[in-house]
Each structure stands twice: as structure tokens, then as C-alpha cells.
Steps between C-alpha positions, in 0.01 A plus 500: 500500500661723724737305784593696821849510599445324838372169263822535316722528874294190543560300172895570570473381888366216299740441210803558722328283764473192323824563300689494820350149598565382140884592539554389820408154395708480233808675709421197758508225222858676382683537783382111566268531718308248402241438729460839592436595162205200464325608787461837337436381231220247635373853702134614327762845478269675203147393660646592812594852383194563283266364781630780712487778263127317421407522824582833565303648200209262460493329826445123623246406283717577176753288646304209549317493187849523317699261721231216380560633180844427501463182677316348261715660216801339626372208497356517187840634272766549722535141662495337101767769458733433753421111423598576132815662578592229775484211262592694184828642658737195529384379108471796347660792663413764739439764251263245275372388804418842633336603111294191509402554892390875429322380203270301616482716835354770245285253316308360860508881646323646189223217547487595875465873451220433198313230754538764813415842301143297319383366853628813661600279768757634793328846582528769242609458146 
């Protein structure tokens, strides 16, 4: 496979892009800023990125079909993760909670993906 060198510009605008977001957040929780830092974090910043970068190289339709995707996948394995970790955190610890949170995140996204790839539901698969 043979990748052009304006893809790779393009996968760097992307790495760098959502690397900046990722470090401002954490900068922001830090330095205190406490609420600032939750509303970035509570910002769709990835989806938001990708979406773009989507748009731009498959169009609208490609962005729809993947933002259901995702809203049904977040339903589906992040909301039991962030539940997990929630109630796991003050009994167990953060880092337990976080293991045990990304565990069964996996567990419910690897049914998700096997459901959505078989029905080839969302658009392309």
C-alpha cells in the first residue's frame, strides 16, 4: 500500500490536532481550573475533530452514518464504563476503578462491533 505524503500532512494535522485538545484539558484541570477543564472535557472534542476531517474526505453522508454509530456505541459501553468507574472509585480506587471500567467497556464494545459488522448496519462496513 503506497500512502501519499499529503495523507501523512493530514494524519499529523490530525495527531497534533487532537493532542492539543487532550493537553489543554489536562493543563485546565492543573492549574485548577476546574470547571473549565469539565466543560472540555464534556466537549464531543475527538468526534468533533474526526467529523471534520470525515467530512472533508467522505462527505455528509459518512458523517451521519458514523455519528449514529457512535451514538448508539456510547450508549452501549461507554455509559456502563463511566458508571463502573463512578461507583467503583470511592471503594476501590481510581486506578481499580478505571481497570474494571475499561474492562467491561472492551467486553460491551467487542459485542457492539461483532453485532454492527454481521448486520452491516450504519453504512459501510
Amino acid at each position: 500500500m503506497k500512502v501519499m505524503w499529503p495523507q501523512l500532512k493530514n494524519y499529523f494535522v490530525y495527531f497534533l490536532t487532537g493532542g492539543i485538545f487532550t493537553a489543554l484539558i489536562v493543563a485546565l484541570e492543573e492549574n485548577g481550573s476546574r470547571l473549565l477543564s469539565g466543560f472540555a472535557t464534556l466537549m464531543p472534542v475527538f468526534t468533533l475533530v474526526a467529523y471534520i476531517f470525515i467530512g472533508e474526505s467522505r462527505g455528509g453522508k459518512a458523517v451521519g452514518q458514523h455519528a449514529w454509530f457512535v451514538l448508539i456505541g456510547t450508549i452501549i459501553s461507554w455509559v456502563p464504563y463511566m458508571l463502573l468507574v463512578a461507583y467503583l472509585a470511592p471503594r476501590i480506587g481510581s486506578k481499580l476503578a478505571i481497570g474494571a471500567g475499561l474492562a467491561g467497556f472492551f467486553i460491551l464494545a467487542a459485542i457492539y462491533l461483532i453485532v454492527v459488522y454481521h448486520y452491516h448496519l450504519f453504512g459501510e462496513a
